[in-house]
KEZA-811007 format. One line per 4 residues: number of its first residue (from 1); their letters; for each residue x, y, z of C-alpha. Coordinates in nm, 2 decimals, always signed. Layout:
NUM = a = X:Y:Z | ...
REM end
This chain:
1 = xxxx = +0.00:+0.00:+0.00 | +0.29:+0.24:+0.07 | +0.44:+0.18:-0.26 | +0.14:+0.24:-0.47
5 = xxxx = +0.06:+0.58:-0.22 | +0.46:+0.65:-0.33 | +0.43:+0.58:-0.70 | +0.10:+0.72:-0.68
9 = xxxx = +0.25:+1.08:-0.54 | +0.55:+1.03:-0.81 | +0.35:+1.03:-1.07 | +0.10:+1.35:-0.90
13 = xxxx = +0.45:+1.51:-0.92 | +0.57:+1.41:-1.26 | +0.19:+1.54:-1.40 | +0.23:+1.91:-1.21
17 = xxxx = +0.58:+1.96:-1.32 | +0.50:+1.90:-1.70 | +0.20:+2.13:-1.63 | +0.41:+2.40:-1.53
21 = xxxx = +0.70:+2.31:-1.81 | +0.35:+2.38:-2.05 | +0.29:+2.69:-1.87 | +0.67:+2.81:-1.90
25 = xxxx = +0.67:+2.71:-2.27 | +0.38:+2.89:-2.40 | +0.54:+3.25:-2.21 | +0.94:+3.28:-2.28
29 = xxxx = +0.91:+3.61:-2.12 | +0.95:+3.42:-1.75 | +1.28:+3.43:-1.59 | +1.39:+3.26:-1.25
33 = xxxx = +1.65:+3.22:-1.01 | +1.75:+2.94:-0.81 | +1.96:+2.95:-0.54 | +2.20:+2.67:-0.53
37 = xxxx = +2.47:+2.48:-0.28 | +2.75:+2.70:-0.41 | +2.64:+2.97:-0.63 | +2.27:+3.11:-0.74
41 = xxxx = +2.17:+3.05:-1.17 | +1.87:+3.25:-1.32 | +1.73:+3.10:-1.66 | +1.41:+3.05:-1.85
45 = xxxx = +1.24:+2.74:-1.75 | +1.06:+2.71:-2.09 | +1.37:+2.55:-2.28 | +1.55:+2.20:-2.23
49 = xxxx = +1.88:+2.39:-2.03 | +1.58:+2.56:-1.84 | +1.41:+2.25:-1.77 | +1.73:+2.12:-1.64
53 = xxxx = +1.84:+2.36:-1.40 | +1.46:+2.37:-1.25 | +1.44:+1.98:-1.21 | +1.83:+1.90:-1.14
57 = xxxx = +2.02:+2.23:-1.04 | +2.31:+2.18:-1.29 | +2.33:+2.18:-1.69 | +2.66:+1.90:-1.81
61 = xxxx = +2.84:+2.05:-1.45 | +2.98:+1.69:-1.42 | +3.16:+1.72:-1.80 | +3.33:+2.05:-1.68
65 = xxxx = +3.50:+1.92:-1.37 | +3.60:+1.57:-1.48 | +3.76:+1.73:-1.81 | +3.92:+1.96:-1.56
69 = xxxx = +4.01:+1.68:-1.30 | +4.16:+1.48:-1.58 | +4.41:+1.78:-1.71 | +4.52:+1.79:-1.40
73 = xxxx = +4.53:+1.43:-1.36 | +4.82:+1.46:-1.69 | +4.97:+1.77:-1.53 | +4.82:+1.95:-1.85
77 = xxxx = +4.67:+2.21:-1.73 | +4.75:+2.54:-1.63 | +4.62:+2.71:-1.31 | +4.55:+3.11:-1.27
81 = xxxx = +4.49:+3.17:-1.66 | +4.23:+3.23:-1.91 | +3.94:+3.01:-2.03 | +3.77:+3.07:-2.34
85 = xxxx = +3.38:+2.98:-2.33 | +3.25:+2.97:-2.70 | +2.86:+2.93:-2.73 | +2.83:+3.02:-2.37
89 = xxxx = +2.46:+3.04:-2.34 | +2.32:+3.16:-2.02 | +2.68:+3.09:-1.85 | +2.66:+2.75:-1.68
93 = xxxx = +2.98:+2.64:-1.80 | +3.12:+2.97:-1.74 | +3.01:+2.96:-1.34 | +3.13:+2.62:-1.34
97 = xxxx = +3.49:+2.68:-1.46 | +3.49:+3.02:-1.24 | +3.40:+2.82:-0.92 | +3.67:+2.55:-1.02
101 = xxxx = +3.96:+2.78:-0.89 | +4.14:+2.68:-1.20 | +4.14:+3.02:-1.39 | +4.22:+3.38:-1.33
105 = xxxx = +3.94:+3.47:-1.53 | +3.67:+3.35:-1.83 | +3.60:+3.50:-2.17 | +3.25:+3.42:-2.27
109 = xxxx = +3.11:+3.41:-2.64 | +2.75:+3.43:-2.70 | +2.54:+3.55:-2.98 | +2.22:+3.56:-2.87
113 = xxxx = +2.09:+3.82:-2.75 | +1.83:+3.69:-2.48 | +2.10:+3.39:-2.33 | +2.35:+3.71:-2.34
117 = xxxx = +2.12:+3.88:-2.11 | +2.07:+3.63:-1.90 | +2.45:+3.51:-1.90 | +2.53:+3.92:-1.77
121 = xxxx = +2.22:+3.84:-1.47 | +2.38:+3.55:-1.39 | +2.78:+3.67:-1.32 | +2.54:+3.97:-1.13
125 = xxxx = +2.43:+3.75:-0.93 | +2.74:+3.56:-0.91 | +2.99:+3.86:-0.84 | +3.17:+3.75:-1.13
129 = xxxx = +3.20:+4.09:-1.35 | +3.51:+4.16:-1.25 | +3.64:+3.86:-1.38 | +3.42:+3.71:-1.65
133 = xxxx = +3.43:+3.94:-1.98 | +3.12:+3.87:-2.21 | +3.12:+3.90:-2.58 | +2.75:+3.90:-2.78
137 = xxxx = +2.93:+3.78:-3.08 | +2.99:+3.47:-3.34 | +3.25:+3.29:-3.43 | +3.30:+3.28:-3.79
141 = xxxx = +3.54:+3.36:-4.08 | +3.50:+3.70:-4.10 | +3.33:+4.03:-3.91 | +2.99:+4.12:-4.04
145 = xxxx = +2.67:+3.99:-3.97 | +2.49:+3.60:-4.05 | +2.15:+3.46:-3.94 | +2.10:+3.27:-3.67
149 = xxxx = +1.85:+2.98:-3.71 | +1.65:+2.94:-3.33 | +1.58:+2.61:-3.22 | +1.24:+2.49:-3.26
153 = xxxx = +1.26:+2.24:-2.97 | +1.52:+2.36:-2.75 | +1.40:+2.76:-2.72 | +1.73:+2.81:-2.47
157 = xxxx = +1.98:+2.68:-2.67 | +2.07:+2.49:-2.99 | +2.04:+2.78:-3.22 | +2.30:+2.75:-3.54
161 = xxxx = +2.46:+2.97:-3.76 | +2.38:+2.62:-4.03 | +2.08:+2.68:-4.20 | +1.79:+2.45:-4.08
165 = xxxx = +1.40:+2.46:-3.96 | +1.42:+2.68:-3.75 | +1.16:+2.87:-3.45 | +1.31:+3.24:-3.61
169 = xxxx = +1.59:+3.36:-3.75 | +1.73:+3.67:-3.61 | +2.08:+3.83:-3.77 | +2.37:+3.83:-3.49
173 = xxxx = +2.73:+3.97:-3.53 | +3.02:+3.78:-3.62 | +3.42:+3.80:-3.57 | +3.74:+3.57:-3.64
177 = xxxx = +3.83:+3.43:-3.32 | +4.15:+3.66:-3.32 | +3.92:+4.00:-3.34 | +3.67:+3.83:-3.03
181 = xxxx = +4.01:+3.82:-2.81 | +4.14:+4.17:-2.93 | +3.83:+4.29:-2.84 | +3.86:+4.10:-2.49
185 = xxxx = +4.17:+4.28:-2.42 | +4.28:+3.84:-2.39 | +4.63:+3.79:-2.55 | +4.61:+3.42:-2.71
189 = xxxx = +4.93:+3.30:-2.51 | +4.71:+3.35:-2.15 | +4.47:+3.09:-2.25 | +4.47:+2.75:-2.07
193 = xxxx = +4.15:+2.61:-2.14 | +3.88:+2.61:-2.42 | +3.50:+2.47:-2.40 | +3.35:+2.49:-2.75
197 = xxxx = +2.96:+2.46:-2.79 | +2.88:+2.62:-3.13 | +2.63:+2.37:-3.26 | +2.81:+2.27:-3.58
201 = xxxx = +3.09:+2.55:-3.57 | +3.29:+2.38:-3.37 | +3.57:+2.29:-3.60 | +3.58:+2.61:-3.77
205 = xxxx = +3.62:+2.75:-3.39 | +3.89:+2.51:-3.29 | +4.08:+2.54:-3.65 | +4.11:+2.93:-3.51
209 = xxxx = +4.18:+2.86:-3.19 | +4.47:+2.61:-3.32 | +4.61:+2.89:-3.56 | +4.64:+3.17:-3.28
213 = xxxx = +4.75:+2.98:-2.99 | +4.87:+2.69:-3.13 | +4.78:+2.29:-3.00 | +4.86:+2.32:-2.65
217 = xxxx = +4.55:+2.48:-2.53 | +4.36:+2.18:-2.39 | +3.99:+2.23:-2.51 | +3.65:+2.02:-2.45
221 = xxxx = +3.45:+2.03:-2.85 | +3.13:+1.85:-3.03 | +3.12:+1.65:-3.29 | +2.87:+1.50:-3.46
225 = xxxx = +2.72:+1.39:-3.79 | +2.36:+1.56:-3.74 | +2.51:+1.89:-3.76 | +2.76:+1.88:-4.10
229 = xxxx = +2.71:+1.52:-4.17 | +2.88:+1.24:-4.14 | +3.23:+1.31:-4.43 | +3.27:+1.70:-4.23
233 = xxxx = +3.24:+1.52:-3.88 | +3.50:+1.26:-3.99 | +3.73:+1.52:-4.13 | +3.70:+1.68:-3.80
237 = xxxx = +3.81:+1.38:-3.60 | +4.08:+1.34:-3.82 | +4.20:+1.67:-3.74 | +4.16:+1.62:-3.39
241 = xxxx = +4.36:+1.34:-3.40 | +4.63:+1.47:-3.60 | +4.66:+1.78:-3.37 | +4.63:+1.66:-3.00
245 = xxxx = +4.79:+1.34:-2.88 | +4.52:+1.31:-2.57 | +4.23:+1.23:-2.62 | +3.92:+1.10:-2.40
249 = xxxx = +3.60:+1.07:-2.59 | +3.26:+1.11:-2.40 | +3.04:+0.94:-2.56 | +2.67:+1.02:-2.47
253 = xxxx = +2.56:+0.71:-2.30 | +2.64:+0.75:-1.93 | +2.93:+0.55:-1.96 | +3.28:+0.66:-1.85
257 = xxxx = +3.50:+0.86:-2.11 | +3.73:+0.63:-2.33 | +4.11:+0.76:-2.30 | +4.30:+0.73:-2.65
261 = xxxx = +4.70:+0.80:-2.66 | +4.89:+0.83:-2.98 | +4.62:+0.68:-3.17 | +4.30:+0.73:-3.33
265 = xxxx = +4.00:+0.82:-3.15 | +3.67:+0.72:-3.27 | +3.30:+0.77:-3.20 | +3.07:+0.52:-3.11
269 = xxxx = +2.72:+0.67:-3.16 | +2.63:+0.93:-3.44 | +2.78:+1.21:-3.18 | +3.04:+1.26:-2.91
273 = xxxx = +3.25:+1.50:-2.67 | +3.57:+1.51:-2.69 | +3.86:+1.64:-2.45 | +4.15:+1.68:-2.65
277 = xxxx = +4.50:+1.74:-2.53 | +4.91:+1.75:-2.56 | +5.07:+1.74:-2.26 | +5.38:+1.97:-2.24
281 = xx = +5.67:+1.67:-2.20 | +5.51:+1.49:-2.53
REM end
């Protein structure tokens, strides 16, 4: 009886919490706050980051400090310096590598302009101003302006600068990499960490990265053939793997990252994270 009065109540729970998740979706003028063990996050509840936060307090946290645990676990990786946050969104990552202790500082890229709001509210909230510079900017090829294509399931992030269905399309600004740092006032030789999430401009942002500050910036990327398909996400790989000798591969499937060294990495599913890596005595 006290296990059908417990599943009974679950479910009661599960029904009122999609009932409000309606409620948030159909107004994406609501903004929260929640405050958490170790810092406070405001977002949107109406989107799947949103949904997260409300339900679970955190948004991929545990992918942020194992990458960071297992740098440090290779001596590859540099404390007091710079990380670089491309596709930032509301700043979860960003507050998460801030509250790490590992860096001096974060540069944040974000085009959007709502999640750029919301990523300013949340280093307010956080008293990280001082030491988290945002950027409402793109990473592409060249400095001008290129539609953004909104996500019609996903209304907090997701959006692409690849054209596809799409909720809207708004215009945002775009830079090179090099002009985004300039701008920061970030020399390229000060950053120790990258964390790219640029839904399907990932290589094009690591290729930059790479050219600027060279391979020994340890950086956490996306790959995966839904984005470019399945020949540009193999070509990316293949870069990888031909630029960083460290590699652990977080496959999205729970299980535990797989560690390759000086050899090829590979994806097991049709997408994958990847923490890629030279350690300063190879």
């Amino acid at each position: 009886m006290r296990v059908r009065r417990f599943l009974g109540s679950l479910l009661t729970f599960k029904k009122i919490r999609m009932s409000l998740f309606r409620i948030f979706r159909a107004s994406d003028t609501i903004i929260i706050a929640r405050q958490l063990r170790d810092h406070v996050i405001a977002f949107s509840p109406s989107g799947t980051i949103g949904r997260a936060l409300f339900v679970r307090g955190e948004w991929q946290r545990a992918d942020v400090e194992l990458a960071l645990e297992l740098l440090k676990n290779h001596n590859c990786l540099t404390q007091g310096k710079t990380a670089l946050d491309i596709g930032s969104n509301i700043g979860t990552q960003t507050i998460y590598m801030m509250m790490s202790g590992c860096f001096s500082n974060v540069v944040a890229v974000e085009p959007e302009p709502r999640n750029f709001k919301i990523l300013n509210l949340n280093l307010a909230l956080n008293d990280f101003q001082k030491t988290v510079t945002p950027v409402m900017v793109a990473v592409s090829d060249v400095k001008g302006d290129m539609p953004l294509y909104l996500n019609e399931g996903f209304s907090d992030g997701g959006h692409s600068l690849l054209p596809r269905a799409a909720a809207g399309v708004i215009n945002v600004s775009t830079k090179p990499l090099a002009d985004i740092l300039m701008d920061a006032d970030t020399k390229a030789e000060e950053i120790s960490f990258c964390w790219i999430d640029a839904e399907g401009f990932d290589e094009l942002c690591l290729r930059q990265l790479v050219a600027i500050a060279g391979s020994g910036v340890p950086v956490f990327t996306e790959i995966g053939y839904d984005y470019n398909g399945e020949e540009e996400a193999e070509r990316f790989l293949a870069f990888i793997n031909e630029t960083y000798s460290h590699k652990y591969v977080f496959n999205k499937d729970g299980m535990s990252p797989e560690f390759f060294e000086r050899r090829d990495a590979h994806l097991t599913g049709r997408s994958a994270d990847i923490l890629a890596f030279n350690c300063p005595q190879d």
